[in-house]
NUFIVO-391331 format. One record per atom (N, C-alpha, C): x, y, z; residue in three letters. Coordinates in steps of 0.02 Angstrom, whole numbers, plus 50000, padded with zeros to 5 digits. Example, Ala and Ser with C-alpha at 12.3 -4.5 7.8 and 13.67 -1.06 7.14 Angstrom:
506604971650390ALA
506154977550390ALA
506604983550390ALA
506424988850354SER
506844994750357SER
506455000250394SER
***
This chain:
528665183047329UNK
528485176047344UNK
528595174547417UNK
529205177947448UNK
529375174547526UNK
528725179747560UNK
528555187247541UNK
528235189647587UNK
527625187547568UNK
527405183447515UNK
526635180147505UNK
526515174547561UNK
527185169947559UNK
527055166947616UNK
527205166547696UNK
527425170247704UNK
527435174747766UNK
526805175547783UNK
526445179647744UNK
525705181747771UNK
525405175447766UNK
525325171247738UNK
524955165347741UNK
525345162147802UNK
525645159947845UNK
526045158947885UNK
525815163447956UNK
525595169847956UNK
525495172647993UNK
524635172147992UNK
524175172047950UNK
523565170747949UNK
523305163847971UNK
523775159647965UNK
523825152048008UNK
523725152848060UNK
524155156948096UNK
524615154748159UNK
523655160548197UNK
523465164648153UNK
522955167548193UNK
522315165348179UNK
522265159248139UNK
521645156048124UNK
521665153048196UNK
522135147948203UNK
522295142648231UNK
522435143248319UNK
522505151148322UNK
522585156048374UNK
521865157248375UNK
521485160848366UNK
520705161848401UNK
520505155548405UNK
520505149748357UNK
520205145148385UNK
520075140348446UNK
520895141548450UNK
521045140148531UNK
520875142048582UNK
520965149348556UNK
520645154948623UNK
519835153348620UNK
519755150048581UNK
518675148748575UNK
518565144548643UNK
518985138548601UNK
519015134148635UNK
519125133748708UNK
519695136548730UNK
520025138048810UNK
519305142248831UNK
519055149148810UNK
518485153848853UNK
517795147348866UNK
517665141248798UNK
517095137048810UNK
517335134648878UNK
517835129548884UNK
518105127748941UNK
517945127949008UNK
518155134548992UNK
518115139649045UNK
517715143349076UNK
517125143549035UNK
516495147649046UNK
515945146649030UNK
515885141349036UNK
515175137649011UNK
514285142649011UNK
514025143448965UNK
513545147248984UNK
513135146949047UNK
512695151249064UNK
512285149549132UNK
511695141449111UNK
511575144849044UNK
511045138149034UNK
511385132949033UNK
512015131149019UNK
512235126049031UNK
512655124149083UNK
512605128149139UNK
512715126749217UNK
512215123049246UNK
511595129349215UNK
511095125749264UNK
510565119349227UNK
510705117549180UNK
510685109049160UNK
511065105349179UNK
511755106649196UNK
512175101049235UNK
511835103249308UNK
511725107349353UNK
511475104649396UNK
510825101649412UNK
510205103149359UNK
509795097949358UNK
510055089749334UNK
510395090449299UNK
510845081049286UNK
511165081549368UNK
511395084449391UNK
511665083849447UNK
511195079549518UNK
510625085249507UNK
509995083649563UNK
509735077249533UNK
509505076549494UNK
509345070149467UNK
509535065149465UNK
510385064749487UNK
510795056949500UNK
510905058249566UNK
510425063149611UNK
510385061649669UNK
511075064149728UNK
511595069049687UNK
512215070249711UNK
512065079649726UNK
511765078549767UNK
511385086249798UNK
511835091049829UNK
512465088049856UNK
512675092549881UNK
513355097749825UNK
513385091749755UNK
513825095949701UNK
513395100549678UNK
512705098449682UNK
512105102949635UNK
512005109549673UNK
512135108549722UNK
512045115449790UNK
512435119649759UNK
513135115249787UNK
513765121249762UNK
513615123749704UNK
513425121449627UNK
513345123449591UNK
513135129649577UNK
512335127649599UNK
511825133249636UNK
512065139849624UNK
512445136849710UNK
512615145649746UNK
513095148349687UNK
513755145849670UNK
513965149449616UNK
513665152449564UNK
513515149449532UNK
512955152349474UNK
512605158849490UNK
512135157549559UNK
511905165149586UNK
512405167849601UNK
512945167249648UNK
513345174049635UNK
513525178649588UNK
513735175049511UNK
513595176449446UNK
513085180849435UNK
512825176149434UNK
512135178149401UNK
511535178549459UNK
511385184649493UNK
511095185349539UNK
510005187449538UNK
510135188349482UNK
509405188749447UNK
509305181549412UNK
509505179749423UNK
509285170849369UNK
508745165849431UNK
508235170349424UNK
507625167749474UNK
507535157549435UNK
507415155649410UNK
507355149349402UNK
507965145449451UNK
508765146249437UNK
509145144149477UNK
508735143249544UNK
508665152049572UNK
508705152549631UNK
508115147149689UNK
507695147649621UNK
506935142849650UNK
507155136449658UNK
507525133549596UNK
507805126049590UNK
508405122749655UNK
508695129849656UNK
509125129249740UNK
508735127649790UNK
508035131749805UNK
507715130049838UNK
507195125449848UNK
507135118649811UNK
507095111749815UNK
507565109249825UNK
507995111149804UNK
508685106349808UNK
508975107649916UNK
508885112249925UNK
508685111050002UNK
508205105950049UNK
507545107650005UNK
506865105750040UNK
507145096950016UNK
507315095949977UNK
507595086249966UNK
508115083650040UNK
508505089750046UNK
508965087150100UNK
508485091650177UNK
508125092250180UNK
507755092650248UNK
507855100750279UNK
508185104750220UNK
508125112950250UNK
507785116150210UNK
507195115750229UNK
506435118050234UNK
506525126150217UNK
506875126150288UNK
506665134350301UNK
507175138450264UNK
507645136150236UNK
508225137550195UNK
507905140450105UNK
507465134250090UNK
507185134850040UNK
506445136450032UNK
506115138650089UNK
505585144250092UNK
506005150050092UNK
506325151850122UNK
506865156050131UNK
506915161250037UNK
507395158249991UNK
507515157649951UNK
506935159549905UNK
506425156349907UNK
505785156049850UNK
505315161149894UNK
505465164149939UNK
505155170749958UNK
505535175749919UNK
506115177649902UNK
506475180949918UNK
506105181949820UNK
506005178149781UNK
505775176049712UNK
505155180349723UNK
504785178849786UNK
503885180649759UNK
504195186049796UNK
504465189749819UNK
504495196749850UNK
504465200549795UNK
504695200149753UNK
504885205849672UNK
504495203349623UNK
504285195049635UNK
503835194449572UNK
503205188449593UNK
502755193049624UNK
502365188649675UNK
501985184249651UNK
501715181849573UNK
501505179349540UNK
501635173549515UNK
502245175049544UNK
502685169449500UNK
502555160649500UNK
502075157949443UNK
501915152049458UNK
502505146949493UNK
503195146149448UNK
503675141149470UNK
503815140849569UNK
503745148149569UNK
503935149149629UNK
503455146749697UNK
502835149249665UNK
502225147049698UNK
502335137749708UNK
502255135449648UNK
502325128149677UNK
502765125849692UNK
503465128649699UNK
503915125949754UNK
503785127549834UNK
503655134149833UNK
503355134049903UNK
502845129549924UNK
502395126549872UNK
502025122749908UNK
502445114549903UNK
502715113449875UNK
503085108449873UNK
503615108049928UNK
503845114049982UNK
504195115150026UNK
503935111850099UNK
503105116750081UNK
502955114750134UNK
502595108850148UNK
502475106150077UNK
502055098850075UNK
502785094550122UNK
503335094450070UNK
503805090550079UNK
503895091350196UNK
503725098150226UNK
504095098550274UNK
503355096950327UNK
502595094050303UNK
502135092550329UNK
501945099650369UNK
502015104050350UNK
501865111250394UNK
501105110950357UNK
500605107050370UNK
499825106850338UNK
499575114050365UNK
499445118950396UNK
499245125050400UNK
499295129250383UNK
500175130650367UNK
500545134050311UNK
500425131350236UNK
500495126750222UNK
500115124350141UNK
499485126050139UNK
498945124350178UNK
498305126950165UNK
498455132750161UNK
498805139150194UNK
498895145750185UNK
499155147750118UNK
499635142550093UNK
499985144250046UNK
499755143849983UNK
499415138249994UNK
498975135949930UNK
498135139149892UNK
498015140649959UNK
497535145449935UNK
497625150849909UNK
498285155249926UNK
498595161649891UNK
498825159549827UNK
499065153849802UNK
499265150449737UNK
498665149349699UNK
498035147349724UNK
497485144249671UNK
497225151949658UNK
497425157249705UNK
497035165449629UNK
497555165649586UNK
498155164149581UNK
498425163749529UNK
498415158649475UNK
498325153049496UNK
498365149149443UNK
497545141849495UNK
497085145049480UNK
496265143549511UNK
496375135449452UNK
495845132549501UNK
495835124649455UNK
496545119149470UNK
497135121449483UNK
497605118549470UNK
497585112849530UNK
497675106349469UNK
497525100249492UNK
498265096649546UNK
498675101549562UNK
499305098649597UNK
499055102049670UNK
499045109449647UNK
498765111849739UNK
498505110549738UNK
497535110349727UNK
497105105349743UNK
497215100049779UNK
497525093949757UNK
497665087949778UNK
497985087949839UNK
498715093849857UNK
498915095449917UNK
498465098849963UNK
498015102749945UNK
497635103849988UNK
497175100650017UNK
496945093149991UNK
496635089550002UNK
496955085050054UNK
497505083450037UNK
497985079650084UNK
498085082950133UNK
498165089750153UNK
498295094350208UNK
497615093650258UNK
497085094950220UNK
496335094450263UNK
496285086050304UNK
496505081450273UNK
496475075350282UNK
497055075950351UNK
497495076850349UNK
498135076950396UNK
497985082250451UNK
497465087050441UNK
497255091150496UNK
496565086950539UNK
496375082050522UNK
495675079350553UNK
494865083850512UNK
495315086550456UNK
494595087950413UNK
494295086450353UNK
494165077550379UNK
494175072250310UNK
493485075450251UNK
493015078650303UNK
492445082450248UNK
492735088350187UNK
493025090950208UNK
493235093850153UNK
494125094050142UNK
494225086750140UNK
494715086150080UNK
494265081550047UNK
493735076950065UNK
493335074650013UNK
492915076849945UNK
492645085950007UNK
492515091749938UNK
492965092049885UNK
493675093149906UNK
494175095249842UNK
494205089949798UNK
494235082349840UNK
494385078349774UNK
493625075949720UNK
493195076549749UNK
492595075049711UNK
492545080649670UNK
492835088049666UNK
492955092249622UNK
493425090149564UNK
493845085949594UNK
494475082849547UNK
494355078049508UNK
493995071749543UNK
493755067249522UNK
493125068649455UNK
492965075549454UNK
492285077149429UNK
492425078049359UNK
493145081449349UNK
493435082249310UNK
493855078449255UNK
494345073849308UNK
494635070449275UNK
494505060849319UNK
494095058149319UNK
493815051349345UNK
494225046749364UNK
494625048249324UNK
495395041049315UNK
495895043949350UNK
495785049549397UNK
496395052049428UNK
496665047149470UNK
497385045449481UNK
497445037549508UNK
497685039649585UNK
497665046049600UNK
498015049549649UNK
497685051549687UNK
497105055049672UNK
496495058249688UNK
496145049849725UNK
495945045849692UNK
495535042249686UNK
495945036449749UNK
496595037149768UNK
496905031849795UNK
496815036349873UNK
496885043249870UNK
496605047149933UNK
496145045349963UNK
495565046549902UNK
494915044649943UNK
494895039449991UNK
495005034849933UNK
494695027549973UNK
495135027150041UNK
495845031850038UNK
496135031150100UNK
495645034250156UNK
495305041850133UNK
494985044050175UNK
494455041250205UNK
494165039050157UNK
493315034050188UNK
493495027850216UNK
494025023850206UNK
494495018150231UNK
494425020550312UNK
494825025550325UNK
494915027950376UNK
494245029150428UNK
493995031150401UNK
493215035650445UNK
492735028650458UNK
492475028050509UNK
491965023550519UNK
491325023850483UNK
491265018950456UNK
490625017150420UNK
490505012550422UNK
489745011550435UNK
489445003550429UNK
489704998450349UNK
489634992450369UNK
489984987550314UNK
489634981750307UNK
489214979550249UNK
489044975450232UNK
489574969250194UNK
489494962750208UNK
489864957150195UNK
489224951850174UNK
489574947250126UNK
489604941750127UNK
490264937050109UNK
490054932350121UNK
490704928150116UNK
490594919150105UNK
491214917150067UNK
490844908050052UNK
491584904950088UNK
491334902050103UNK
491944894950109UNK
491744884750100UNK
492304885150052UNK
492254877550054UNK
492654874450094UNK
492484867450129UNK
493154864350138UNK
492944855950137UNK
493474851650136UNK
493434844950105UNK
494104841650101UNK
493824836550132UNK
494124830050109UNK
493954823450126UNK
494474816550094UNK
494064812750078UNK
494194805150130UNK
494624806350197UNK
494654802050222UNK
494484802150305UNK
494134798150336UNK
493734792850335UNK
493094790950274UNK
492764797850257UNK
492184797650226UNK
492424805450188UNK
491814804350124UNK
491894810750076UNK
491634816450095UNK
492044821150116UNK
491564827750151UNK
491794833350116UNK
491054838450105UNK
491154841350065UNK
490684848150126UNK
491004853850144UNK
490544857550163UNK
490714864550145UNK
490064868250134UNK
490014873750112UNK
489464877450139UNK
489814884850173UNK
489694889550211UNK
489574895450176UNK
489144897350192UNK
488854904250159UNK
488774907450210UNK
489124915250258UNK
489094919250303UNK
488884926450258UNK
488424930150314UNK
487964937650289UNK
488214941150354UNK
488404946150337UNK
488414951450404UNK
488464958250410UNK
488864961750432UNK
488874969150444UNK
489384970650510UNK
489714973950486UNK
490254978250560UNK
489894984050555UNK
489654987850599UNK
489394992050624UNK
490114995950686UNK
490175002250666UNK
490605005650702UNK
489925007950752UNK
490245007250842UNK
489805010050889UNK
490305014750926UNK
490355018750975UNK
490475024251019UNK
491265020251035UNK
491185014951079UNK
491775010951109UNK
492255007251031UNK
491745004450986UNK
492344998550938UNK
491784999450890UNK
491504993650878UNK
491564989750818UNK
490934983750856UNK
490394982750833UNK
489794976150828UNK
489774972250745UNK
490114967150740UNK
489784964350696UNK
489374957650708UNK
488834956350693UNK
488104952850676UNK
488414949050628UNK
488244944550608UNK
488354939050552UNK
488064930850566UNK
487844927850512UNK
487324921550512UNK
487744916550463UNK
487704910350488UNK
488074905750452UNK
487654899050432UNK
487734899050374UNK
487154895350358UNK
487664887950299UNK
487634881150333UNK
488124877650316UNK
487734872550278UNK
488114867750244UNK
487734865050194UNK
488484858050197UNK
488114851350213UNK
488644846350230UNK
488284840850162UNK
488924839550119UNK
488624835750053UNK
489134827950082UNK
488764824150076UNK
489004817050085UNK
489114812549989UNK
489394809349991UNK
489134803749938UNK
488404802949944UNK
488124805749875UNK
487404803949841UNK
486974809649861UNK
487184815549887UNK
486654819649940UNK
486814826049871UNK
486094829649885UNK
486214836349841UNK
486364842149896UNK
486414847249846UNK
486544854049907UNK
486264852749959UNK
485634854449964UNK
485384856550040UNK
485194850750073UNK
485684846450064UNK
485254839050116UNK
485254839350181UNK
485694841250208UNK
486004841650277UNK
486224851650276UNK
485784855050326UNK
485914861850344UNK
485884861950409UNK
486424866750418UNK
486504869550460UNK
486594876650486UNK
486184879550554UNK
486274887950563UNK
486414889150627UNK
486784896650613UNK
487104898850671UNK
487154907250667UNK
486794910350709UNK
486724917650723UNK
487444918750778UNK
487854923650736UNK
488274925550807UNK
488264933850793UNK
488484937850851UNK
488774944050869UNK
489464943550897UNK
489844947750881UNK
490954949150891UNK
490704956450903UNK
491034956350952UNK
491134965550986UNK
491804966650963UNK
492034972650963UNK
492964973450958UNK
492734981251001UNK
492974980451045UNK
492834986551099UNK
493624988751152UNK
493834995651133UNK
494314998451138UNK
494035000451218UNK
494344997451267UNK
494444998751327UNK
494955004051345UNK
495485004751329UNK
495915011051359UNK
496305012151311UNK
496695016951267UNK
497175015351237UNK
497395010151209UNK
497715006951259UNK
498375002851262UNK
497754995951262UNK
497234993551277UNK
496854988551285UNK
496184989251247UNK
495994983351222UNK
495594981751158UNK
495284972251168UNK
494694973551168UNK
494324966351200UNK
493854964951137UNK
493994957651125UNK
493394953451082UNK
493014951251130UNK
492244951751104UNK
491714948251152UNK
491384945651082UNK
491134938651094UNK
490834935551038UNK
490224930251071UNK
489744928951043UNK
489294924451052UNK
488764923151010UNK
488784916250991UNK
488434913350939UNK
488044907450971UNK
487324906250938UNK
486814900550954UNK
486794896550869UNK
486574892250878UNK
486624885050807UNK
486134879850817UNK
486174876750772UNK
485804870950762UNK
485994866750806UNK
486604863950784UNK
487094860650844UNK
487234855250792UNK
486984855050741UNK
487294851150685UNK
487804853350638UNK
488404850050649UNK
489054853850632UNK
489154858050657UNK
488744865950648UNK
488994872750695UNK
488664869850758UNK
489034874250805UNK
489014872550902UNK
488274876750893UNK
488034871450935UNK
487354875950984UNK
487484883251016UNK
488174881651064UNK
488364888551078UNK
489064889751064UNK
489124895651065UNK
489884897351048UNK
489924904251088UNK
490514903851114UNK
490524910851146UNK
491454912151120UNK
491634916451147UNK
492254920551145UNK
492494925051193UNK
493224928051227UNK
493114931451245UNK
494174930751227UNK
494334937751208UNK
495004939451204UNK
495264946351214UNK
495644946151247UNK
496054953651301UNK
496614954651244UNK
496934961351221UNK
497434962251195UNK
497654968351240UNK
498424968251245UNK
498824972751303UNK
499374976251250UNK
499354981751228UNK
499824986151178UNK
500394985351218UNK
500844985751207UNK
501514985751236UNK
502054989951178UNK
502584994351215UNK
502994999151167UNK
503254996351102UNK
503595000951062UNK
503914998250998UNK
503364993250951UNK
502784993650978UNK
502274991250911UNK
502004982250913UNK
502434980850992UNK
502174974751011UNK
501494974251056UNK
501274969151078UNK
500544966551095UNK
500694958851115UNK
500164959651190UNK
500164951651209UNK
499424951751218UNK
499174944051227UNK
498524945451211UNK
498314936951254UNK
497804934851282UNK
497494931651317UNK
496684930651309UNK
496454923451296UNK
495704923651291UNK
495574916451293UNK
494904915151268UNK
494624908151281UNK
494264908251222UNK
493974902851224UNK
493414901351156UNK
492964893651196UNK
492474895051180UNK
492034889251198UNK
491344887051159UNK
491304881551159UNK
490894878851106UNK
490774873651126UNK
489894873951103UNK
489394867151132UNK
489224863751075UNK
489264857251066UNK
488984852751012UNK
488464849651048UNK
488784842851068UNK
488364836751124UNK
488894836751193UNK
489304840951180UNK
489914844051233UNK
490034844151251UNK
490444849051313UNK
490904857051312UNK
491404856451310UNK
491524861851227UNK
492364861851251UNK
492664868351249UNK
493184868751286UNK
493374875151298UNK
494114874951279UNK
494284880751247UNK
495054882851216UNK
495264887951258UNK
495974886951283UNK
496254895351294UNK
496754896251253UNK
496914903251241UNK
497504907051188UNK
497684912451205UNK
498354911251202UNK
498774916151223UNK
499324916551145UNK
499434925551149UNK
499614925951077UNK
500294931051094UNK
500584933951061UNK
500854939551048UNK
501124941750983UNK
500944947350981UNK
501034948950905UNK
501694958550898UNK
501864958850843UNK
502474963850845UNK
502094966450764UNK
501894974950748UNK
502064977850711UNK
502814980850677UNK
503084980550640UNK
503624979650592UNK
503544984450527UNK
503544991050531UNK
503404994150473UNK
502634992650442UNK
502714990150375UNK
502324988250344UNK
502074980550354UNK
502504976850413UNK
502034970050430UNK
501814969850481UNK
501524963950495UNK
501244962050561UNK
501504954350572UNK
501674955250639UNK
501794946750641UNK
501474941250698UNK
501194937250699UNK
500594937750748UNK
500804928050786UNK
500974925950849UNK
500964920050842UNK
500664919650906UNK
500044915750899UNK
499364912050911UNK
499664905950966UNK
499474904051005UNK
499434895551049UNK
498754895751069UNK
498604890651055UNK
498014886851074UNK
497914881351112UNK
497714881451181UNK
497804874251226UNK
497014873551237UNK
496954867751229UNK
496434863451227UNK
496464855451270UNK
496074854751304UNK
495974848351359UNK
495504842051322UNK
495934837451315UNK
495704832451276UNK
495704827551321UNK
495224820951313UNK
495244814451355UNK
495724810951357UNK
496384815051318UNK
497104811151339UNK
497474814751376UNK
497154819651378UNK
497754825651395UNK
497574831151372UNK
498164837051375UNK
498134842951361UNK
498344844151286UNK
498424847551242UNK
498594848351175UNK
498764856451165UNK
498894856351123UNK
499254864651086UNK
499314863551038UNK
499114869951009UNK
499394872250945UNK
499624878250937UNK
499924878650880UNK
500174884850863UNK
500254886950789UNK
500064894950780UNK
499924898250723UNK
500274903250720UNK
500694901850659UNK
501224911250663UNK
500964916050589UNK
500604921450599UNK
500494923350520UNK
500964930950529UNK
501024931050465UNK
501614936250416UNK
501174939150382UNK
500884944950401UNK
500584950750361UNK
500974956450326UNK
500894954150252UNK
501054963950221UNK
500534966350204UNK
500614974450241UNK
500094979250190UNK
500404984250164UNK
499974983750132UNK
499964993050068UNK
499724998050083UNK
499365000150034UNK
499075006550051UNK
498755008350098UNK
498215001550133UNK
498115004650224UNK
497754997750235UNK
497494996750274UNK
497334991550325UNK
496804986650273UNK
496584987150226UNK
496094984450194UNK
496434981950126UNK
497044981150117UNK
497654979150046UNK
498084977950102UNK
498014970650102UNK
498614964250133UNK
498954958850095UNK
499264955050114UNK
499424949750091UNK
499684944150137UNK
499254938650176UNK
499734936450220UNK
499874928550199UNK
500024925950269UNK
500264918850258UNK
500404918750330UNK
499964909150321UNK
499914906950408UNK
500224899750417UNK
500504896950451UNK
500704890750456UNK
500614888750533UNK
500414883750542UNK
500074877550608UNK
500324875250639UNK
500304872050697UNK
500434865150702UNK
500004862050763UNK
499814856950747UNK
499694855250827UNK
498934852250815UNK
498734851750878UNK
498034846150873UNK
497464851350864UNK
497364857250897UNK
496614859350902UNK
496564866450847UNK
496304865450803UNK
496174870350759UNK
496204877050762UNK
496094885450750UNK
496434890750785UNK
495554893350784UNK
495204890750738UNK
494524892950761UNK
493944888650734UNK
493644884650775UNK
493464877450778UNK
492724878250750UNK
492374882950705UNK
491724880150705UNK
491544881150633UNK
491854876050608UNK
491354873050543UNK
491134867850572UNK
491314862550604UNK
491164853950625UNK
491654850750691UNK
491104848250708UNK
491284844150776UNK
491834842350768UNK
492164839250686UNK
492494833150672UNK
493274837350702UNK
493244843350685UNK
494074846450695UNK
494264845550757UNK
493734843450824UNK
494064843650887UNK
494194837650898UNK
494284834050841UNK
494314824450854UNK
494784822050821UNK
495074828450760UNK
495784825050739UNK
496704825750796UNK
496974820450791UNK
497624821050816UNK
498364824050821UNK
498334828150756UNK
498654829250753UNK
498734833850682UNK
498924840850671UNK
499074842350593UNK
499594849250580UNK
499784848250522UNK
500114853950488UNK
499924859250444UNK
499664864350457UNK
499174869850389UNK
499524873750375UNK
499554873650300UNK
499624882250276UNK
499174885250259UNK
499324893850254UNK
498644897850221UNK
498834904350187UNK
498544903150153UNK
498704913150121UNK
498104916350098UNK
497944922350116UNK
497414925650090UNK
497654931650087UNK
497224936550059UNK
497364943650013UNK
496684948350033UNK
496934952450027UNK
496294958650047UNK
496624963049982UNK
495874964649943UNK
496034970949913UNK
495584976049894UNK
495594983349906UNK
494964985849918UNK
495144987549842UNK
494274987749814UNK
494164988849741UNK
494034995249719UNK
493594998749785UNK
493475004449787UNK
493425011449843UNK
493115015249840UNK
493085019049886UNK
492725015649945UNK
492345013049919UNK
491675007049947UNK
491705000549953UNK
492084999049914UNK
492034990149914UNK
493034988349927UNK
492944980349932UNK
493444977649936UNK
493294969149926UNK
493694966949917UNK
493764959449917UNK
494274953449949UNK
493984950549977UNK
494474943149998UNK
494574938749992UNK
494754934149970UNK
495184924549967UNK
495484922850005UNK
495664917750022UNK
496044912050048UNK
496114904850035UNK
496684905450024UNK
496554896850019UNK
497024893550072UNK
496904885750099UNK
497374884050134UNK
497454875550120UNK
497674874550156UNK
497824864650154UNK
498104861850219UNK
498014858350228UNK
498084851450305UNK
498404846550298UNK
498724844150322UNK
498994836850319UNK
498824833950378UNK
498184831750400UNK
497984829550468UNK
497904822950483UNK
498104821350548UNK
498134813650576UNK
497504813150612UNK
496944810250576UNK
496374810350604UNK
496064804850651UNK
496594798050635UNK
496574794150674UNK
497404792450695UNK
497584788750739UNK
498254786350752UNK
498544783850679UNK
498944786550670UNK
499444784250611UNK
498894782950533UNK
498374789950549UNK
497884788450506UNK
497934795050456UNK
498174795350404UNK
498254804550375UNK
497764805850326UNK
497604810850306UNK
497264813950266UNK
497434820550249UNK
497314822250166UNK
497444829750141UNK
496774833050136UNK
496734838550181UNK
496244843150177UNK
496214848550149UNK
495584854050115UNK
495964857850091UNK
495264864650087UNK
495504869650084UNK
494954875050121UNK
495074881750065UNK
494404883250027UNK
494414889849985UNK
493984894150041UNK
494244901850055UNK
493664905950060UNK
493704911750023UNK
492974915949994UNK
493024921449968UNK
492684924749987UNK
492624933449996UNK
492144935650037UNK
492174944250001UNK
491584945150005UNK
491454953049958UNK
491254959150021UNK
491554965650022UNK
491414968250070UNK
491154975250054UNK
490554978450070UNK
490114985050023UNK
490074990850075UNK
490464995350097UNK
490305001350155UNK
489885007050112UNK
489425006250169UNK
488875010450168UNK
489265018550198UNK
488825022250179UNK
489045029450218UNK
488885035150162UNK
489135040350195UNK
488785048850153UNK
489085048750098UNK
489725044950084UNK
490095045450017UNK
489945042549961UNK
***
């Protein structure tokens, strides 16, 4: 009986004994697969340099465990050693040259380190292995684009696009690419504006045109064709027209000139209208800028403006004065707008605010160079729809003193559709 339980006593003590010892070696020695999942949880909460260490241990270990070794080598290319983790994922395609994972980290190395000549190199040795593949593709498209060879990264993605239509990546390239490249541009555009004191005014502008890219800038042509509704009058009672041309012509670098001139009816739009504005680049993304504006009704009046404006990342910030010579005196105004963009110059969002007597661009009606005094806001939106097209709005509002201690709420829609022509 005592030596029955003895052995049961001793078969305890060695159940209860390996289990421990299980336990302590888990501890202690966690498998490789479950090293190298804690250092992907690792890389993933963004704590790169525990995931490193990890890494390298593990390969010392385990010195054939090619996935680690590749995953080390992103985990470089995130913290900016490139050549550390080309390094590494050579050392992978040296013994196993095929190797897809490896292949697209190298190109992910060199995407990440902008080396575009080396990815085109790289990527073309990757598509005989794995031909069609819609990730190099797309980097290679972006590489041609970043070398000045927008024709064929347009080839690759219209291969992509051919395939899969809804690519949102592919398709957000393009329009960057053709965005970019000069092409002629068809417009139209409406604007209302109105209000109701002294008298009920209601006018509505319908503009047609085209920017035409030339050698120096930019010609756009455009016709304005206005339509003034009174109490009891239908659409076309009262019209009005006006042919103008706007140059935007890149003088040196650093200098960039508007030239504008328009002829009219002289009812509401000016008989003549001319323009002329200097912009001076200045470092860190600022600009000062100087011009006139002039316009004939039964007339002349002439504006000067002086501006300066500051790029800011993704904004623009632009503030406008406008002095104008009135039969009392001199007058000013002033306009500050707050631009964000997105994806490139054609997806904005801004907002403008006023003040002051003479309007920031005077030709819908005589009447704006005769009010005293006002406050405007404005916001409008740009958003391109397509590779080809885009669209615009605005709306704004006035609180203007049109006579001495005389106010009125004004208030202004515009919308405008824009169609680029070109090989694409």
């Amino acid at each position: 009986m005592w030596i029955s339980r003895k052995n049961n006593m001793l078969i305890l003590i060695l159940v209860f004994g390996m289990n421990a010892a299980a336990q302590v070696g888990t501890d202690a020695a966690p498998s490789p697969e479950e090293q190298f999942s804690r250092i992907r949880m690792l890389t993933e909460a963004d704590r790169l340099e525990e995931a490193e260490a990890l890494a390298i241990a593990l390969l010392e270990d385990q010195p054939g465990y090619d996935d680690v070794r590749i995953y080390l080598a992103l985990i470089y290319g995130r913290q900016g050693e490139y050549a550390t983790g080309l390094s590494l994922v050579g050392s992978v395609l040296n013994t196993h040259p095929g190797a897809e994972d490896a292949l697209r980290a190298r190109s992910s190395l060199l995407y990440w380190s902008e080396d575009w000549p080396a990815l085109l190199a790289a990527n073309s040795e990757a598509l005989e292995t794995m031909p069609g593949d819609s990730e190099l593709l797309y980097k290679q498209a972006i590489a041609h684009f970043r070398m000045d060879n927008p024709d064929a990264a347009l080839e690759i993605l219209d291969l992509l696009l051919e395939d899969a239509p809804q690519d949102g990546q592919a398709l957000q390239l393009k329009t960057q690419i053709l965005a970019s490249e000069p092409a002629p541009e068809l417009f139209a555009r409406y604007m209302f504006d109105h209000f109701r004191q002294p008298y009920n005014r209601r006018w509505h502008m319908v503009t047609l045109g085209g920017n035409y890219p030339i050698a120096p800038g930019t010609i756009s042509p455009y016709f304005n064709m206005g339509h003034f509704i009174s109490e009891g009058e239908t659409f076309l009672s009262t019209t009005a027209f006006q042919l103008n041309a706007d140059a935007y012509l890149d003088i040196t670098p650093k200098n960039y000139l508007l030239l504008g001139y328009g002829i009219g009816t002289g009812t509401y739009l000016p008989k003549h209208r001319a323009a002329i504005h200097l912009w001076q680049a200045l470092p860190a993304g600022w600009s000062v800028s100087a011009g006139a504006r002039y316009f004939y009704f039964d007339q002349h009046y002439i504006f000067y403006a002086l501006g300066v404006d500051k790029y800011l990342g993704n904004y623009w910030f632009d503030l406008k004065n406008y002095i104008f010579s009135k039969s009392y005196g001199i007058s000013v105004s002033s306009y500050l707008t707050v631009r964000r963009y997105f994806e490139n110059k054609y997806n904005y969002i801004s907002a403008t605010i006023g003040y002051g007597t003479s309007p920031d661009e005077p030709v819908t009606v005589v009447a704006d160079l005769q009010r005293l005094n006002a406050l405007s806001v404005r916001v409008e939106i740009m958003k391109q729809l397509s590779a080809r097209t885009r669209f615009g709005a605005g709306v704004g509002y006035a609180y203007e003193e049109y006579r001495e201690q005389l106010f009125r709420n004004r208030i202004n829609v515009q919308a405008g559709f824009y169609y680029m022509l070109g090989a694409y």
